[in-house]
N, CA, C and O atoms as CSV, one atom per row, in Angstrom:
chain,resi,resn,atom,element,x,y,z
A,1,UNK,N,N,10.649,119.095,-105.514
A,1,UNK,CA,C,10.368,120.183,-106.431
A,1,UNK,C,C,9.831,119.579,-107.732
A,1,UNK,O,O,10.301,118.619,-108.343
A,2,UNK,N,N,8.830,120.270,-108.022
A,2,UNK,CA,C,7.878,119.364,-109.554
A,2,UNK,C,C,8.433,120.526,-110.433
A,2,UNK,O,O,8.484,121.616,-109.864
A,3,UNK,N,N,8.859,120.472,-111.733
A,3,UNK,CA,C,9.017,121.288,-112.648
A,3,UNK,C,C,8.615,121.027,-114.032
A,3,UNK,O,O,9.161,120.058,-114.560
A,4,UNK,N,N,7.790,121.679,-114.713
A,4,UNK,CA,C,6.424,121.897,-115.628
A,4,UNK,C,C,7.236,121.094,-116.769
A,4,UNK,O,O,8.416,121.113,-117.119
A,5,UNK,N,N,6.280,120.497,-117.127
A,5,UNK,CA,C,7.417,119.793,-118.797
A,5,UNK,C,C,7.846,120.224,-119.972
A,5,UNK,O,O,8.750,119.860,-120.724
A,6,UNK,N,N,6.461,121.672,-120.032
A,6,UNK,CA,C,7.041,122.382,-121.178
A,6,UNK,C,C,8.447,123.706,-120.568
A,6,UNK,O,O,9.182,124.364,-121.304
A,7,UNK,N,N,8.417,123.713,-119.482
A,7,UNK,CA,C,10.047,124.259,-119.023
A,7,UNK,C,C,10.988,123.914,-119.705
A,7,UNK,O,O,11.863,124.490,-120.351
A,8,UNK,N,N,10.519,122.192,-119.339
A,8,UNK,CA,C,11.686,121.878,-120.190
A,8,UNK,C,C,12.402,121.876,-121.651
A,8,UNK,O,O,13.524,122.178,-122.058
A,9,UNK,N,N,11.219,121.393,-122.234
A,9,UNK,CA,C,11.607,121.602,-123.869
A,9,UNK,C,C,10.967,122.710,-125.005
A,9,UNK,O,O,9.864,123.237,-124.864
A,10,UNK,N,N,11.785,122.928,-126.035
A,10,UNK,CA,C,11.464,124.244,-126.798
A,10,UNK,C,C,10.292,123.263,-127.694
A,10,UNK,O,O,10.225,122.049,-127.886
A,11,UNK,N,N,9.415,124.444,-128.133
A,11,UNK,CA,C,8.305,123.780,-128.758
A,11,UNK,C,C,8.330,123.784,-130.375
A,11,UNK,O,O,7.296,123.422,-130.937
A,12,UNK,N,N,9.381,124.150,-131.119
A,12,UNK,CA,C,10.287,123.916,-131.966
A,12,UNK,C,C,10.286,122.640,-132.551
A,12,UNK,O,O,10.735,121.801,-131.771
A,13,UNK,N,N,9.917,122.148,-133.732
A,13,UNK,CA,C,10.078,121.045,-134.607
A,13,UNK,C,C,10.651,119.906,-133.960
A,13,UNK,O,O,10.181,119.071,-133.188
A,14,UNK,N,N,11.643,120.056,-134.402
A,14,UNK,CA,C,12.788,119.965,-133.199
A,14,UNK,C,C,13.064,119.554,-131.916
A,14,UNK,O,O,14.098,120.062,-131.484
A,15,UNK,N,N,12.491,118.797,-131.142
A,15,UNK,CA,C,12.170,119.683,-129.424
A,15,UNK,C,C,13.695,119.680,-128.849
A,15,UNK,O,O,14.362,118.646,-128.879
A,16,UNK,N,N,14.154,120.781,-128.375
A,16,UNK,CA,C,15.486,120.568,-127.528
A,16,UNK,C,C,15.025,121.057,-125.897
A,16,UNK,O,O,14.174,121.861,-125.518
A,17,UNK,N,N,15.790,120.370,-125.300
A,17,UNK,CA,C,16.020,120.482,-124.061
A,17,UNK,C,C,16.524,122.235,-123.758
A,17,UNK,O,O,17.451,122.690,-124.429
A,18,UNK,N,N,15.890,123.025,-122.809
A,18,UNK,CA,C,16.030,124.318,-122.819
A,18,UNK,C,C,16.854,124.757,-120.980
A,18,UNK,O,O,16.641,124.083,-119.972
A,19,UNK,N,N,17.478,125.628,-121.018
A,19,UNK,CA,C,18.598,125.907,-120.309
A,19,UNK,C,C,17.848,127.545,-119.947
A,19,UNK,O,O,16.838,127.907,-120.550
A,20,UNK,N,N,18.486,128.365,-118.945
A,20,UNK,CA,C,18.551,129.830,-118.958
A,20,UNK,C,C,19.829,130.158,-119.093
A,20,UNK,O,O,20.547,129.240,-118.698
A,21,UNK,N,N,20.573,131.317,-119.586
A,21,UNK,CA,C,21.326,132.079,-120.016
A,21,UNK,C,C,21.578,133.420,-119.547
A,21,UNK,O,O,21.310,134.327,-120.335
A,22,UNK,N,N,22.183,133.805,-118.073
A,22,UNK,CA,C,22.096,134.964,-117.757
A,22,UNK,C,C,22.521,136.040,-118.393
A,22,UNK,O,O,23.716,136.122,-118.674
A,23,UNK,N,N,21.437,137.277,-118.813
A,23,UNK,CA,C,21.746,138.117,-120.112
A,23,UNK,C,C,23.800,139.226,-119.862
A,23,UNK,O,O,24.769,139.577,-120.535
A,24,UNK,N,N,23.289,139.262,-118.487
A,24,UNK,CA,C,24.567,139.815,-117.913
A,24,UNK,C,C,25.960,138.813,-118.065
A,24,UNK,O,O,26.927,139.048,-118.790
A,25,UNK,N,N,25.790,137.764,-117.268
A,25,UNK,CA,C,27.160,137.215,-117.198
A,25,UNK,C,C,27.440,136.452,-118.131
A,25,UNK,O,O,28.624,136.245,-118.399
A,26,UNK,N,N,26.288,135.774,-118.940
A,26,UNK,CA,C,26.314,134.871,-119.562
A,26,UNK,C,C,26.432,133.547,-119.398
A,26,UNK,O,O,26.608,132.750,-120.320
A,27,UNK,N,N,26.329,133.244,-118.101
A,27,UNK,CA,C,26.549,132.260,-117.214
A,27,UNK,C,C,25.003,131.188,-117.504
A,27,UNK,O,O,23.944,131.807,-117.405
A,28,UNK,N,N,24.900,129.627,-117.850
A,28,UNK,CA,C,23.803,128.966,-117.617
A,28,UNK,C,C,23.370,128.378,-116.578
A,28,UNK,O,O,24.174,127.715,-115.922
A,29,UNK,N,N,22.139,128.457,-116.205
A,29,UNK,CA,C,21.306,127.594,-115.437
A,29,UNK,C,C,20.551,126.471,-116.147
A,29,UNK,O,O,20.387,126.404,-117.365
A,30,UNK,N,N,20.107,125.590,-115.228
A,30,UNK,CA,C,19.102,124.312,-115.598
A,30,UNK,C,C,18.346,123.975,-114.561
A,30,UNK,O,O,19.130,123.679,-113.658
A,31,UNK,N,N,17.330,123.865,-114.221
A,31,UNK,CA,C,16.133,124.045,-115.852
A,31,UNK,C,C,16.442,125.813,-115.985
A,31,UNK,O,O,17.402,126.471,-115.586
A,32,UNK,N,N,14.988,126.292,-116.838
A,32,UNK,CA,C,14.550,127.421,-116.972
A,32,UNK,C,C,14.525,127.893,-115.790
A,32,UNK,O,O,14.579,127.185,-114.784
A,33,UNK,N,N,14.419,129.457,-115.786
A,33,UNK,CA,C,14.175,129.840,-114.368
A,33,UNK,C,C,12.747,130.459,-114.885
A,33,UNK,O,O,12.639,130.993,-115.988
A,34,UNK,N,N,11.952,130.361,-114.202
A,34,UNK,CA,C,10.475,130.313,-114.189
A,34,UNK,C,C,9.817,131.778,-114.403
A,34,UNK,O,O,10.161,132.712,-113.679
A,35,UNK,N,N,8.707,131.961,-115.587
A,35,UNK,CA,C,8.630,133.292,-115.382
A,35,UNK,C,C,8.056,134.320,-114.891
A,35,UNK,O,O,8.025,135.505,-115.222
A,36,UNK,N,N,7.454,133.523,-113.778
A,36,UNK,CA,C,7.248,134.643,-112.854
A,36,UNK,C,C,7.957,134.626,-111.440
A,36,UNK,O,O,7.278,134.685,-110.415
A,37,UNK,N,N,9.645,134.527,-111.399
A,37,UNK,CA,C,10.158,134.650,-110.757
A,37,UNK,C,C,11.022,136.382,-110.669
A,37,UNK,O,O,11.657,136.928,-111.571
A,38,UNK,N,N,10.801,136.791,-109.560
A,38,UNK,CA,C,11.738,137.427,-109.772
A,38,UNK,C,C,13.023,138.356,-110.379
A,38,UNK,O,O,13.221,139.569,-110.303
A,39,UNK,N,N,13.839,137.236,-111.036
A,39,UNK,CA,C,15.030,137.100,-111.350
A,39,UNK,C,C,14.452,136.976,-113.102
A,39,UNK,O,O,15.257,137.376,-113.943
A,40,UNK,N,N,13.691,136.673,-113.382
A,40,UNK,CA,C,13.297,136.134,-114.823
A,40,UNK,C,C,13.791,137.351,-115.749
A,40,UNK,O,O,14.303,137.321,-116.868
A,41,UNK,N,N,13.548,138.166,-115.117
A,41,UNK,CA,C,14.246,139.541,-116.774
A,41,UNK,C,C,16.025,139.436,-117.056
A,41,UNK,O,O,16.652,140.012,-117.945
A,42,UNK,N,N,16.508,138.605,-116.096
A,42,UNK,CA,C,17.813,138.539,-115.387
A,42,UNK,C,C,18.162,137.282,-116.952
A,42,UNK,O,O,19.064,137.759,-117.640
A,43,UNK,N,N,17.863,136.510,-117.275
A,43,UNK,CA,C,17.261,135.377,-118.175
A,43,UNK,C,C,17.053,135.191,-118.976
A,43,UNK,O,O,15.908,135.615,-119.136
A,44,UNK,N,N,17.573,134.531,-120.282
A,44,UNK,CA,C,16.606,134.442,-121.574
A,44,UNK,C,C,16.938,132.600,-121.887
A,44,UNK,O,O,18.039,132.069,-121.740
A,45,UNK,N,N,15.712,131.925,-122.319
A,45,UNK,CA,C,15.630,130.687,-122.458
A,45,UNK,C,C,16.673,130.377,-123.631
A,45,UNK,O,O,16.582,131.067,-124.647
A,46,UNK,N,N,17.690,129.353,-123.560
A,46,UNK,CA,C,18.385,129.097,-124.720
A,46,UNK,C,C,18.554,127.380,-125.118
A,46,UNK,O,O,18.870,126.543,-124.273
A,47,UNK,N,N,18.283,127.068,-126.539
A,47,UNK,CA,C,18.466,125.487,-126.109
A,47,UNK,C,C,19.762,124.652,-125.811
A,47,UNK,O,O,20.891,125.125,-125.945
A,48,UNK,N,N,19.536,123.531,-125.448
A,48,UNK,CA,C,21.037,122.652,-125.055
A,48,UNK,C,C,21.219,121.782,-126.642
A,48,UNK,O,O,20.809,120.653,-126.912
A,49,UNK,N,N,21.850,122.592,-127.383
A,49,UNK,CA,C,22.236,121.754,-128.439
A,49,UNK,C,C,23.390,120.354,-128.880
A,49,UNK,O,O,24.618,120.284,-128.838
A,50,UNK,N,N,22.457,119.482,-129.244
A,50,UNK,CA,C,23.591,118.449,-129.133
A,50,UNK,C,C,23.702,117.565,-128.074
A,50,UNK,O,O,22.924,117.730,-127.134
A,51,UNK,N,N,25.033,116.068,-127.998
A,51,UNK,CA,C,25.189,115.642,-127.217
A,51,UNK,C,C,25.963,116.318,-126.058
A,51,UNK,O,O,26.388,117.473,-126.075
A,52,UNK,N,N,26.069,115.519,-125.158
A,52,UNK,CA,C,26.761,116.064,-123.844
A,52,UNK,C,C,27.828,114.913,-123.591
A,52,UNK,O,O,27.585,113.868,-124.193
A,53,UNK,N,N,28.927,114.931,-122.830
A,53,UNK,CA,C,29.503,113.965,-122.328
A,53,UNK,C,C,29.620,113.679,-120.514
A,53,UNK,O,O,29.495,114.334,-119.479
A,54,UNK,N,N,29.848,112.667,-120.815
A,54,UNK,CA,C,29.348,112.088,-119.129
A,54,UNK,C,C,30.560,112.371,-118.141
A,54,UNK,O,O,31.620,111.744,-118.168
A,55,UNK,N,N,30.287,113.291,-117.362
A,55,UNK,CA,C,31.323,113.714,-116.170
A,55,UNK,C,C,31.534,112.713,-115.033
A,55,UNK,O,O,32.620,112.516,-114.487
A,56,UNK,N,N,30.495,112.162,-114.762
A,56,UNK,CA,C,30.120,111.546,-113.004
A,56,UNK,C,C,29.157,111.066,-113.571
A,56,UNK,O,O,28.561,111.682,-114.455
A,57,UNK,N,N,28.761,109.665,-113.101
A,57,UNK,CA,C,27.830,108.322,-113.044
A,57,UNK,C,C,27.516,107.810,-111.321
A,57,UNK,O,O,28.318,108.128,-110.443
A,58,UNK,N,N,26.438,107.112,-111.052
A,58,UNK,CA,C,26.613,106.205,-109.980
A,58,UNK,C,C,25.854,105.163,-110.435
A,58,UNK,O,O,25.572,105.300,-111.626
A,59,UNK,N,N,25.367,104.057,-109.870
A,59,UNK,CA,C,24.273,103.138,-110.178
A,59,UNK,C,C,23.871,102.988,-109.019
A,59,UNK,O,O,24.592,102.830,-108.034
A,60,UNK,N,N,22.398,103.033,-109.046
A,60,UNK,CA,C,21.925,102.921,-107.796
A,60,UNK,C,C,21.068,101.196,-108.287
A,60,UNK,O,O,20.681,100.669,-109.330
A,61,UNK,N,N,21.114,100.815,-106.704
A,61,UNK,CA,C,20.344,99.431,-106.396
A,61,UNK,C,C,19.483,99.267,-105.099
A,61,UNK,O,O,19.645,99.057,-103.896
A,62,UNK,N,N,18.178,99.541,-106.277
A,62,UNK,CA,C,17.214,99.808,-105.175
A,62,UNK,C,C,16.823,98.334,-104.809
A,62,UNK,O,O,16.595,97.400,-105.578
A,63,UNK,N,N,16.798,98.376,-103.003
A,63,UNK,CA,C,16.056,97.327,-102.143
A,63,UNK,C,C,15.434,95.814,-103.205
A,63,UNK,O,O,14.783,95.879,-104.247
A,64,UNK,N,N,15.682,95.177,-102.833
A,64,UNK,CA,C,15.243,93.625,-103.833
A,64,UNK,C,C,13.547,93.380,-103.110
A,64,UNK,O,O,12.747,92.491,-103.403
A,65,UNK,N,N,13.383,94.488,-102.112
A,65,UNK,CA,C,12.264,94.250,-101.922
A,65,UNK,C,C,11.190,95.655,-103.137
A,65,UNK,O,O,10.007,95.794,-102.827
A,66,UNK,N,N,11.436,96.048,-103.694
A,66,UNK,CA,C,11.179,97.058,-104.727
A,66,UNK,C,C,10.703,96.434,-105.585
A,66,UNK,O,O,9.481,96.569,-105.642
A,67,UNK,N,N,11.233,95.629,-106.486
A,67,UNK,CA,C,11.554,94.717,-107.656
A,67,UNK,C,C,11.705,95.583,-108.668
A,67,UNK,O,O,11.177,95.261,-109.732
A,68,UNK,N,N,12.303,96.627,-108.612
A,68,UNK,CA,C,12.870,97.385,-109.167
A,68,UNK,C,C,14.338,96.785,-109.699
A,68,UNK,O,O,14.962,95.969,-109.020
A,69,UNK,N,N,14.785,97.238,-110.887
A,69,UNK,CA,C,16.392,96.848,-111.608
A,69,UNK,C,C,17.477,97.890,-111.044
A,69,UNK,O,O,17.123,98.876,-110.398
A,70,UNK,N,N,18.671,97.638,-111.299
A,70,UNK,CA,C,19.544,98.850,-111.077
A,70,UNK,C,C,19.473,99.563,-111.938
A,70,UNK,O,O,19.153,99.175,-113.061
A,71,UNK,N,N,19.898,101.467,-111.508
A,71,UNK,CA,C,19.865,102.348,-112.697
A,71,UNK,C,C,21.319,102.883,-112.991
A,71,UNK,O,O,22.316,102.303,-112.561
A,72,UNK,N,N,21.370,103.972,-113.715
A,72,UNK,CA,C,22.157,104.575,-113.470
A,72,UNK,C,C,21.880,106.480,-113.672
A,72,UNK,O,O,21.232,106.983,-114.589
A,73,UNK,N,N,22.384,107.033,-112.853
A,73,UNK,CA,C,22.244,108.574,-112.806
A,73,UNK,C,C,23.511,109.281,-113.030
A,73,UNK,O,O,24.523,108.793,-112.526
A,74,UNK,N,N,23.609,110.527,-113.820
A,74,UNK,CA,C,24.938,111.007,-113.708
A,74,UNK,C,C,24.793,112.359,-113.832
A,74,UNK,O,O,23.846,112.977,-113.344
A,75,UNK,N,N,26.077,113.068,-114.737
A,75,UNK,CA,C,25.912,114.467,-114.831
A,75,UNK,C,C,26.278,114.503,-115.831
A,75,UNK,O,O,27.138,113.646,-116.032
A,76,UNK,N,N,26.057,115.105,-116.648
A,76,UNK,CA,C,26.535,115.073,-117.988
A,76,UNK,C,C,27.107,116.618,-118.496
A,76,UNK,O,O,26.523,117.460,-117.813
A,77,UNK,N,N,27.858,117.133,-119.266
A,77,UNK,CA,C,28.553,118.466,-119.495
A,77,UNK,C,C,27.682,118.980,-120.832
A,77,UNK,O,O,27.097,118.067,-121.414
A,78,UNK,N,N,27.581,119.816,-121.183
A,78,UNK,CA,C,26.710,120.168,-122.544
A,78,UNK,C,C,27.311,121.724,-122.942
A,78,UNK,O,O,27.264,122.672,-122.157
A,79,UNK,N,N,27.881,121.789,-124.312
A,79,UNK,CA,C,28.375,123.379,-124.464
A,79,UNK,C,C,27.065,124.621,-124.281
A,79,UNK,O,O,25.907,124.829,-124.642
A,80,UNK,N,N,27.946,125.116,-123.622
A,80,UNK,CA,C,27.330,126.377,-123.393
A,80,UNK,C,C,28.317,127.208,-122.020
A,80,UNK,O,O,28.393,128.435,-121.958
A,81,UNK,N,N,28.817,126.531,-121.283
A,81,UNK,CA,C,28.592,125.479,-120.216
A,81,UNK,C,C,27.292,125.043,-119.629
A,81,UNK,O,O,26.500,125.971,-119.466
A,82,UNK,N,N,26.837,123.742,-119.237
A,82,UNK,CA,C,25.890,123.648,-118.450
A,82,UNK,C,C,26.519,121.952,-118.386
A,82,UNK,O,O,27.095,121.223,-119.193
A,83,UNK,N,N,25.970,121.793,-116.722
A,83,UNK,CA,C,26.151,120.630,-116.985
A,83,UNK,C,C,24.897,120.280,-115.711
A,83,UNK,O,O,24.715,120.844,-114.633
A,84,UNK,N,N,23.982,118.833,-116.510
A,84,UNK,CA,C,23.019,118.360,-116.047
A,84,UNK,C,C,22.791,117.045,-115.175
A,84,UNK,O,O,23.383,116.117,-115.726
A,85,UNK,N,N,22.447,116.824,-114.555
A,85,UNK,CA,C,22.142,115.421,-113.480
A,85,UNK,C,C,21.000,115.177,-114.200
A,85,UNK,O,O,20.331,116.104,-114.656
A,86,UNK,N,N,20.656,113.812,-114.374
A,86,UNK,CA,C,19.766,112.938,-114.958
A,86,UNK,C,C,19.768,111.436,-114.928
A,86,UNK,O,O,20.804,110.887,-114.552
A,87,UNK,N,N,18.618,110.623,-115.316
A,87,UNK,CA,C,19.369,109.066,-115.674
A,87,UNK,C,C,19.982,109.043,-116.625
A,87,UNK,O,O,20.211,110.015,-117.344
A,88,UNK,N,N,20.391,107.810,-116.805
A,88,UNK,CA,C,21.240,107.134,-118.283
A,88,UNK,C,C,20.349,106.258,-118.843
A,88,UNK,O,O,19.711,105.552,-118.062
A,89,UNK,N,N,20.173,106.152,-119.941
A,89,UNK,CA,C,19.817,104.990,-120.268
A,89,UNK,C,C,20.491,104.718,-121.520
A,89,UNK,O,O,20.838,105.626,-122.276
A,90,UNK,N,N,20.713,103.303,-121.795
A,90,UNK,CA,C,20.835,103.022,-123.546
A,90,UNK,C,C,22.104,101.798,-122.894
A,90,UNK,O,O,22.387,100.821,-123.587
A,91,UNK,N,N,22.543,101.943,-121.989
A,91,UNK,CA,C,23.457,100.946,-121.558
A,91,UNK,C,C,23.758,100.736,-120.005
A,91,UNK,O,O,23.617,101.457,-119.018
A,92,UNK,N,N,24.110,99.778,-120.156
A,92,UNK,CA,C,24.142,98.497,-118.299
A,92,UNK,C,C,25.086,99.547,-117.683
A,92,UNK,O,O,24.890,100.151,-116.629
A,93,UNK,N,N,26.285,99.683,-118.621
A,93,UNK,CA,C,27.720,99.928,-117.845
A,93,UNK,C,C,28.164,101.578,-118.645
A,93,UNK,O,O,28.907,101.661,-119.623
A,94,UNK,N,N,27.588,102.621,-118.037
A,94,UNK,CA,C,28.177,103.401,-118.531
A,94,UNK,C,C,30.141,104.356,-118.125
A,94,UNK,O,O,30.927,104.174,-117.195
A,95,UNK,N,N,30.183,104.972,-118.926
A,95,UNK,CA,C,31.957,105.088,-118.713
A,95,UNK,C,C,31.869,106.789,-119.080
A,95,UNK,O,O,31.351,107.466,-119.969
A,96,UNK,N,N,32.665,107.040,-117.889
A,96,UNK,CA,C,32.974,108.465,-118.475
A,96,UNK,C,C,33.665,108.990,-119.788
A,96,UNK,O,O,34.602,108.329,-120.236
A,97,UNK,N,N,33.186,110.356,-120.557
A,97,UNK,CA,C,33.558,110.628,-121.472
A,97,UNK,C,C,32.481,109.889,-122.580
A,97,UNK,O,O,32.574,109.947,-123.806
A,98,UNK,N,N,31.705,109.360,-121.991
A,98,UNK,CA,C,30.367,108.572,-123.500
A,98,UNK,C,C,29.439,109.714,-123.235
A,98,UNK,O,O,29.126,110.277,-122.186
A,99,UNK,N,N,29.048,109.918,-124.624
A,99,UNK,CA,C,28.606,110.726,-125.417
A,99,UNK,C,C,27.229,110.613,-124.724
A,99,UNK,O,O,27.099,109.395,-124.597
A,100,UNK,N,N,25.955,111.292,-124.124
A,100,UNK,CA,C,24.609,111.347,-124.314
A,100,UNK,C,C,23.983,112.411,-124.730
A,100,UNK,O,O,24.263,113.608,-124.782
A,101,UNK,N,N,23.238,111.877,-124.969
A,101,UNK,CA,C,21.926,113.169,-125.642
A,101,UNK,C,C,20.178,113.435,-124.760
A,101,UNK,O,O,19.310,112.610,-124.472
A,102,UNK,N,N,20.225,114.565,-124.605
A,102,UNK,CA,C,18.876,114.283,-123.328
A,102,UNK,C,C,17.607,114.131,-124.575
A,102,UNK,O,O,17.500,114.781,-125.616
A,103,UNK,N,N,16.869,113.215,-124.131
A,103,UNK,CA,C,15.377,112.826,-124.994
A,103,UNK,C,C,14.020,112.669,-123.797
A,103,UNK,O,O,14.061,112.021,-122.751
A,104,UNK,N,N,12.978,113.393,-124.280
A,104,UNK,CA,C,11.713,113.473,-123.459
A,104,UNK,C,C,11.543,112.487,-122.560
A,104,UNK,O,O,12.641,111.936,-122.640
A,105,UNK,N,N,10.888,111.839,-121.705
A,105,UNK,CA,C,10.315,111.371,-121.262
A,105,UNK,C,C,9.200,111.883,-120.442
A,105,UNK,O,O,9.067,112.938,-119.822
A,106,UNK,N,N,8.161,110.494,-120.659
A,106,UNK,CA,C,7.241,110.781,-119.673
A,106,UNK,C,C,6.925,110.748,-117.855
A,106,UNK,O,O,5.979,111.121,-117.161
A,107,UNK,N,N,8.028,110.209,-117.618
A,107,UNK,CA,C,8.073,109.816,-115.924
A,107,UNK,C,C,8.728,110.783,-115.735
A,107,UNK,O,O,7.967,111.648,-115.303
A,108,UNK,N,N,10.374,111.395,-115.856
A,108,UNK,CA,C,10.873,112.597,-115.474
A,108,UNK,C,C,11.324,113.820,-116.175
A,108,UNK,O,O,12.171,114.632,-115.802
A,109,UNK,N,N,10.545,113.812,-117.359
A,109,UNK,CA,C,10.410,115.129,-118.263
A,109,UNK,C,C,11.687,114.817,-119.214
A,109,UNK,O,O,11.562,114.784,-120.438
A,110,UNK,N,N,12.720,114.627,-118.670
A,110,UNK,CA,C,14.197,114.087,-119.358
A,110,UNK,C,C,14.985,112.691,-119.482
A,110,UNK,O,O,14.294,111.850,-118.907
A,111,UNK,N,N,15.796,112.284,-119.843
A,111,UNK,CA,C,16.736,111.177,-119.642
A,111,UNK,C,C,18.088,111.630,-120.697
A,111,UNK,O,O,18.196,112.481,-121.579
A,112,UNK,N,N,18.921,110.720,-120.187
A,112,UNK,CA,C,19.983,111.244,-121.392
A,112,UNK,C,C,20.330,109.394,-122.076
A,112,UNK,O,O,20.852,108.381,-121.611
A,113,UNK,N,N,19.746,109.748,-123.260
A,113,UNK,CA,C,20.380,108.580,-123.885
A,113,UNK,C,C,21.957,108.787,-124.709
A,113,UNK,O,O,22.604,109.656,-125.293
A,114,UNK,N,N,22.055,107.204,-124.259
A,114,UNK,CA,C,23.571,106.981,-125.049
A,114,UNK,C,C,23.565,106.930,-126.695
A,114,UNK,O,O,22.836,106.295,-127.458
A,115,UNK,N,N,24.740,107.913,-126.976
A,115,UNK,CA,C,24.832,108.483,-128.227
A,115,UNK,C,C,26.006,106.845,-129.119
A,115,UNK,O,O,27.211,106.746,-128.889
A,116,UNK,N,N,25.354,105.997,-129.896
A,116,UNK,CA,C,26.094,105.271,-130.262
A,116,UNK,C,C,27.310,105.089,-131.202
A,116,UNK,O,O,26.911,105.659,-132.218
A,117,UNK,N,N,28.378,104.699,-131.432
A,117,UNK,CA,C,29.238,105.139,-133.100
A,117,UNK,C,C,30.354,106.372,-132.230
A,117,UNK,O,O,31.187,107.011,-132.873
């Protein structure tokens, strides 16, 4: 599934990472839900303010025939509720309960860097 990059972030000074907000339950989704779906009046775009903390990590180690490094991917919690799957970056060894913050990128629209202090 490819999902558009400005989905992702508000175009706001600012840029934050953007969520849906079901107007009824109040319940969030991630990403946006798209607007010409369906369900879209169901929806209103809201941003993910702030850091998140890290629920679940793995590190993956891709094939030495790759020459690729190890990563790490996790899920991270963010108020509103929402909680997001992404990489990590900013450190080797991450630990649950460390603080990240999601920042743009160009390869997968997101990442969550580690919030330092």
């Amino acid at each position: 599934m490819t999902i558009e990059i400005d989905r992702l972030w508000s175009s706001a000074p600012q840029r934050m990472l953007l969520a849906s907000r079901n107007r009824k339950s109040g319940e969030w989704d991630f990403p946006t839900v798209p607007e010409n779906s369906p369900r879209a009046a169901d929806f209103e775009a809201v941003p993910i303010n702030g850091s998140g903390v890290l629920y679940s990590f793995t590190i993956i180690h891709p094939s030495s025939k790759t020459g690729k490094t190890p990563y790490a991917l996790g899920y991270v919690d963010f108020d509103g509720p929402v909680r997001i799957f992404g990489r990590l970056v900013g450190t080797d060894q991450p630990e649950i309960g460390n603080r990240y913050e999601p920042v743009p990128d160009d390869e997968f629209g997101y990442v969550f860097h580690l919030v330092q202090g």
